[in-house]
N, C-alpha and C positions, 0 to 999 in steps of 0.2 A: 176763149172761155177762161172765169177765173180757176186758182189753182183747188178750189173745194171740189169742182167738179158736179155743178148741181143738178138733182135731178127733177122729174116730177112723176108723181105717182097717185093713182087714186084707191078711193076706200067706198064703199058698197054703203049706201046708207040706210040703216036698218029701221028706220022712222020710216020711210015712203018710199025704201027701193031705187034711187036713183044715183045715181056715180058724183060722188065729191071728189076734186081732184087739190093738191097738193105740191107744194114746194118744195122739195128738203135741198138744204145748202148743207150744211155740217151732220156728218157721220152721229153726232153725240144729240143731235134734238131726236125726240121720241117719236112729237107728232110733225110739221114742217107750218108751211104757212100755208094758210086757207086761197087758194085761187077763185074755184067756183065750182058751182055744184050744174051738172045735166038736167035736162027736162025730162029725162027718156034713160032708160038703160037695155045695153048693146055688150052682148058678151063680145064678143070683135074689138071693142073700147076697150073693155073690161080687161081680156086677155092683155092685150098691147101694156098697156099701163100699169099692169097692180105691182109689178116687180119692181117697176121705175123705169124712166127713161130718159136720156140723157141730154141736154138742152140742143146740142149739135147735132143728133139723128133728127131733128123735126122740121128741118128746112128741104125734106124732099118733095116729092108730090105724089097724091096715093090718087088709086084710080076709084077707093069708097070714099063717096061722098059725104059722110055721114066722118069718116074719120078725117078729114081735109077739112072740114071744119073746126073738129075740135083742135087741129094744132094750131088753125090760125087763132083759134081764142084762146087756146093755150100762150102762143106769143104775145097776143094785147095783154094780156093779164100778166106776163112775165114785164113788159114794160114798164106797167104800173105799177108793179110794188116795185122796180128796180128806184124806180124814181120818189117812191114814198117812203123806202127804207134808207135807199143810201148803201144798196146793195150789190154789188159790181159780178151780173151776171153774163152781161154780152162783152166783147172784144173790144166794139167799138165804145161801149161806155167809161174807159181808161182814157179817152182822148177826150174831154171836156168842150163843152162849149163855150165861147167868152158870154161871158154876165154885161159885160160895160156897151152900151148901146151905144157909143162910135164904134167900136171895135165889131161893131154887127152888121152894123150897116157903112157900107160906102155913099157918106153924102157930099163929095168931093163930086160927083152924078148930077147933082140938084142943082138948079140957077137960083 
């Protein structure tokens, strides 16, 4: 993980009732970033998340269904913005991958 320790946390949404969930990276942003909003709301959900939680608890595997989904969209959605912002939230996103398409591919392989 990086050193901010990011979390994510969701907020109740008072238009339609449904759980928006959130990014927070830095202690000092008010709101975080917009992940994605539920179809459904699930105090079980609700509970779990409104405190925050922390990017490293969400790689276990729950026996509610219903929450085993949400982390796995929880992590595509953590992908994506890592990748749209430039945001260094996994471990392994410090190790880069080469850009230069020799260096990607081995065509020393090819006749």
């Amino acid at each position: 993980m990086c050193k901010s320790k990011p979390k994510v946390f969701c907020q109740k949404n008072v238009n339609n009732g449904f759980i928006d969930f959130y990014l927070k990276v830095d202690r000092g942003e008010n709101k975080g970033i917009y992940l994605f909003t539920t179809d459904y709301f699930s105090y079980n959900v609700y509970d779990t998340y409104i405190r925050g939680r922390r990017i490293d608890e969400m790689y276990g595997n729950t026996s509610k269904v219903r929450q085993q989904k949400i982390k796995e969209r929880i992590l595509r959605s953590l992908r994506y913005i890592e990748q749209e912002y430039s945001i260094e939230i996994f471990e392994k996103s410090k190790k880069k991958m080469p850009y230069n398409k020799k260096e990607r591919y081995d065509t020393a392989y090819e006749m």
